[in-house]
C-alpha positions as CSV (number, residue, x, y, z in Angstrom):
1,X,0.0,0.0,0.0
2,X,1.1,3.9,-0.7
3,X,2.7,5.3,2.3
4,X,0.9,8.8,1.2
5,X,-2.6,6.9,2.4
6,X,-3.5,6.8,6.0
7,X,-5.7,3.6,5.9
8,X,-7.1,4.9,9.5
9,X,-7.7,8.1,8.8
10,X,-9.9,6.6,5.9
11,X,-11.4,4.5,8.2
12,X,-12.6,7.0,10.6
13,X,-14.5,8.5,7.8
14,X,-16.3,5.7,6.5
15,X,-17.2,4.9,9.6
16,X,-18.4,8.4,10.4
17,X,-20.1,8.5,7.0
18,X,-21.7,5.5,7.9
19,X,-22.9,6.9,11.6
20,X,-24.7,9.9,9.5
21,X,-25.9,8.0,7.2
22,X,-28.1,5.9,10.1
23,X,-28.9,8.3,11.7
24,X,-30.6,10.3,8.2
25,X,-32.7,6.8,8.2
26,X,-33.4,6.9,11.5
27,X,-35.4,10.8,11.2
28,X,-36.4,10.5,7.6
29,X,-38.4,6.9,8.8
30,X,-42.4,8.9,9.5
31,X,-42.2,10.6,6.5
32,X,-41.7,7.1,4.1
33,X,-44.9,6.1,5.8
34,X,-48.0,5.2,4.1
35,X,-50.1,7.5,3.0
36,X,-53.8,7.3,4.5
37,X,-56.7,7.5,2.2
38,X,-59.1,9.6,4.7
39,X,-60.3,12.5,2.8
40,X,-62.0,14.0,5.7
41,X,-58.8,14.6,6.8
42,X,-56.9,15.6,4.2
43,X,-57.7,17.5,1.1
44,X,-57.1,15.3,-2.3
45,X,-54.2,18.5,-3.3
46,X,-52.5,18.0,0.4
47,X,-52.7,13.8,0.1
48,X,-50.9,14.2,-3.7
49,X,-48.5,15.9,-1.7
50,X,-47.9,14.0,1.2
51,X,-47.6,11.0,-1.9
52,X,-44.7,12.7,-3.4
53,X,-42.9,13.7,-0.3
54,X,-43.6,10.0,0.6
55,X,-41.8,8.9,-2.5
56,X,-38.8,11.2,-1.9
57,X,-38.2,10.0,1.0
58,X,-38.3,6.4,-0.3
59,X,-35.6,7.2,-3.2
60,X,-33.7,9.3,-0.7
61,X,-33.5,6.1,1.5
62,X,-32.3,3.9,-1.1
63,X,-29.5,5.9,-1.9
64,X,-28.5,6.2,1.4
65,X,-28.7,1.8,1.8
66,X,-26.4,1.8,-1.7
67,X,-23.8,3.9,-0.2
68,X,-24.1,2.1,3.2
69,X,-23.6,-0.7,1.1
70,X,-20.0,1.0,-1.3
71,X,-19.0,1.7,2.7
72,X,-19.3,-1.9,4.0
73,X,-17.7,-2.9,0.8
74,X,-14.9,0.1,1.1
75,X,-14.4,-1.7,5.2
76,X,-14.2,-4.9,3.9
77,X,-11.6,-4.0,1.4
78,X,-9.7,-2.3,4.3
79,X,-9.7,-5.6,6.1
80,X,-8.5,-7.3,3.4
81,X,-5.3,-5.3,2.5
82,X,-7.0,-4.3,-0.5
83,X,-8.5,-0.8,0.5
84,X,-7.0,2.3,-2.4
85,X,-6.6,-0.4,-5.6
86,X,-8.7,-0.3,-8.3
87,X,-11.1,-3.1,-8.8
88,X,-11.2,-3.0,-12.0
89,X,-7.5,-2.4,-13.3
90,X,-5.7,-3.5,-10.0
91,X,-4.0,-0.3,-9.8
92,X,-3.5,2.4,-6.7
93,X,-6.4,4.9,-6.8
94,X,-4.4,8.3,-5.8
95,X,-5.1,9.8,-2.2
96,X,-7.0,12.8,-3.8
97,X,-9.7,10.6,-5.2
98,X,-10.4,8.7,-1.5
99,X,-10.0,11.9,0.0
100,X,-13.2,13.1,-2.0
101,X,-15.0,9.6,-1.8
102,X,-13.3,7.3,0.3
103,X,-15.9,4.4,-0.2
104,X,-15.0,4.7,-4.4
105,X,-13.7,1.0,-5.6
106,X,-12.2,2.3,-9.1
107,X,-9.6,5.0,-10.4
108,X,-10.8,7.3,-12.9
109,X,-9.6,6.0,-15.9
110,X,-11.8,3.0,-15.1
111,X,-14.8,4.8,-13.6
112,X,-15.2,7.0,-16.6
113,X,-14.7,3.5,-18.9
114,X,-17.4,2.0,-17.4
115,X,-19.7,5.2,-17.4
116,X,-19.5,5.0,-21.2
């Protein structure tokens, strides 16, 4: 591994990441509820509403289980010796790049490869 990366610095963050991320889920859960139909209660406007803000909380909470998911992986890989090589092309992924995204399995050449 690259002297120039601090695997527990790197650490620390994905595990902090993953703290936030919990604890997002954890206060976003009442409003991924399910919508009652009871139109005594609530106009048909307000209930269109409450569906949509239902639904955006849904998407928001399955982006938040994918990158819960890139973190486990990122831990794993840190376990395994393996953490700051590319997945793809085997090769080190510069400090910068984990800096900005420390869960991120491929260098750029690759990402941007397999983007195309």
């Amino acid at each position: 591994m690259d002297d120039s990366i601090d695997i527990a610095a790197f650490r620390d963050l994905l595990l902090a990441r993953e703290r936030t991320l919990i604890d997002e889920e954890m206060s976003g859960e009442d409003s991924a509820g399910t919508v009652e139909l009871d139109q005594t209660r609530l106009g048909r406007l307000s209930r269109m509403d409450a569906m949509q803000a239902q639904q955006m909380a849904k998407a928001s909470s399955r982006r938040r289980q994918l990158e819960r998911g890139r973190i486990a992986a990122a831990l794993r890989r840190i376990d395994e010796g393996e953490f700051g090589y590319c997945l793809s092309c085997g090769e080190l992924i510069p400090a910068q790049r984990l800096t900005i995204d420390p869960a991120v399995p491929q260098c750029v050449g690759c990402a941007s490869r397999s983007e195309a």
